[in-house]
N, C-alpha and C positions, 0 to 999 in steps of 0.2 A: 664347677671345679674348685679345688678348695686349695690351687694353689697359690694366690696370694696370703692364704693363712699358715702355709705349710713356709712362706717366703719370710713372711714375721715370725717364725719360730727357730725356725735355722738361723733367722737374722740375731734374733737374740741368743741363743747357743754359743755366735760365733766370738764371744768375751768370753775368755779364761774364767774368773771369776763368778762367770754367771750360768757358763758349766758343771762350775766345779758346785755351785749353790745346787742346779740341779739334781745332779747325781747325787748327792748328799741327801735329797728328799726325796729320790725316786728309792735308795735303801732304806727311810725312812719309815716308808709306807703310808699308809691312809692316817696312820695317827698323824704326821708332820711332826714339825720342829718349833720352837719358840723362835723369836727373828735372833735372841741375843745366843742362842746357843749356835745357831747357823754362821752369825758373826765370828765365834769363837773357833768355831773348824776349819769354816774358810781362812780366815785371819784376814778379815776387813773390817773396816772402823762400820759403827750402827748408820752412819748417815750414807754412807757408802752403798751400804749391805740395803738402803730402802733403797734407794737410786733403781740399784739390781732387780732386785724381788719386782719394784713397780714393772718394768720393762719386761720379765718373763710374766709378771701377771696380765701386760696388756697381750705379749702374745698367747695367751690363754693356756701356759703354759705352769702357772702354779694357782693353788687355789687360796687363799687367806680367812679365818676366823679368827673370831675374839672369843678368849676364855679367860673371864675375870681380868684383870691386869694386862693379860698375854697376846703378841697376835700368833697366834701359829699358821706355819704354812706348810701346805702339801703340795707334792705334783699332781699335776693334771694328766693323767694317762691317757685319756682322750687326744688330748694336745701332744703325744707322743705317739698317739695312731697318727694321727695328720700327719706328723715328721715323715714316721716310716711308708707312711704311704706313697706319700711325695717321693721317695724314691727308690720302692720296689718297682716301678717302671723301666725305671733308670739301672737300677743297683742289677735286677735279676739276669737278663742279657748277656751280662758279663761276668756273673758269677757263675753261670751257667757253659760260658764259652772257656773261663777258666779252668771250669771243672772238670772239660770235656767231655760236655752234653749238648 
């Protein structure tokens, strides 16, 4: 079962900041972002903004490359299956009882 990996991802989601990094790269796309432009939208200082990225990259939730100079990071969609999976179990039931099905 892959929910203690689905437990480290929500764990790391659950920072403001490390959501809001998220979402920033999952509009992003497959190209990613440089760390210092990520810094600049979120509005968190660069030593900050590694802190974050490390913690969503251990939950396998963002991907990192070097190009030239640059690191860019991308979301890991994968690692946002895992989320949603973890709680279509949970979620469905009661979207379902809401809905009046």
């Amino acid at each position: 079962m892959l929910l203690p990996t689905a437990v480290e991802a929500l764990s790391a989601l659950a920072h403001g900041h490390r959501l809001a990094v998220f979402r920033l790269l999952v509009r992003a796309g497959a190209d990613g972002l440089p760390a210092g432009e990520i810094a600049r939208e979120v509005g968190v200082l660069p030593n900050t903004l590694s802190t974050h990225l490390t913690i969503l990259g251990h939950a396998e939730l963002v991907h990192s490359r070097r190009e030239g100079r640059s690191v860019i990071y991308s979301a890991n969609y994968g690692g946002c299956a895992i989320c949603s999976a973890s709680w279509s179990p949970i979620a469905a039931p009661a979207a379902l009882k809401s809905a009046g099905r």
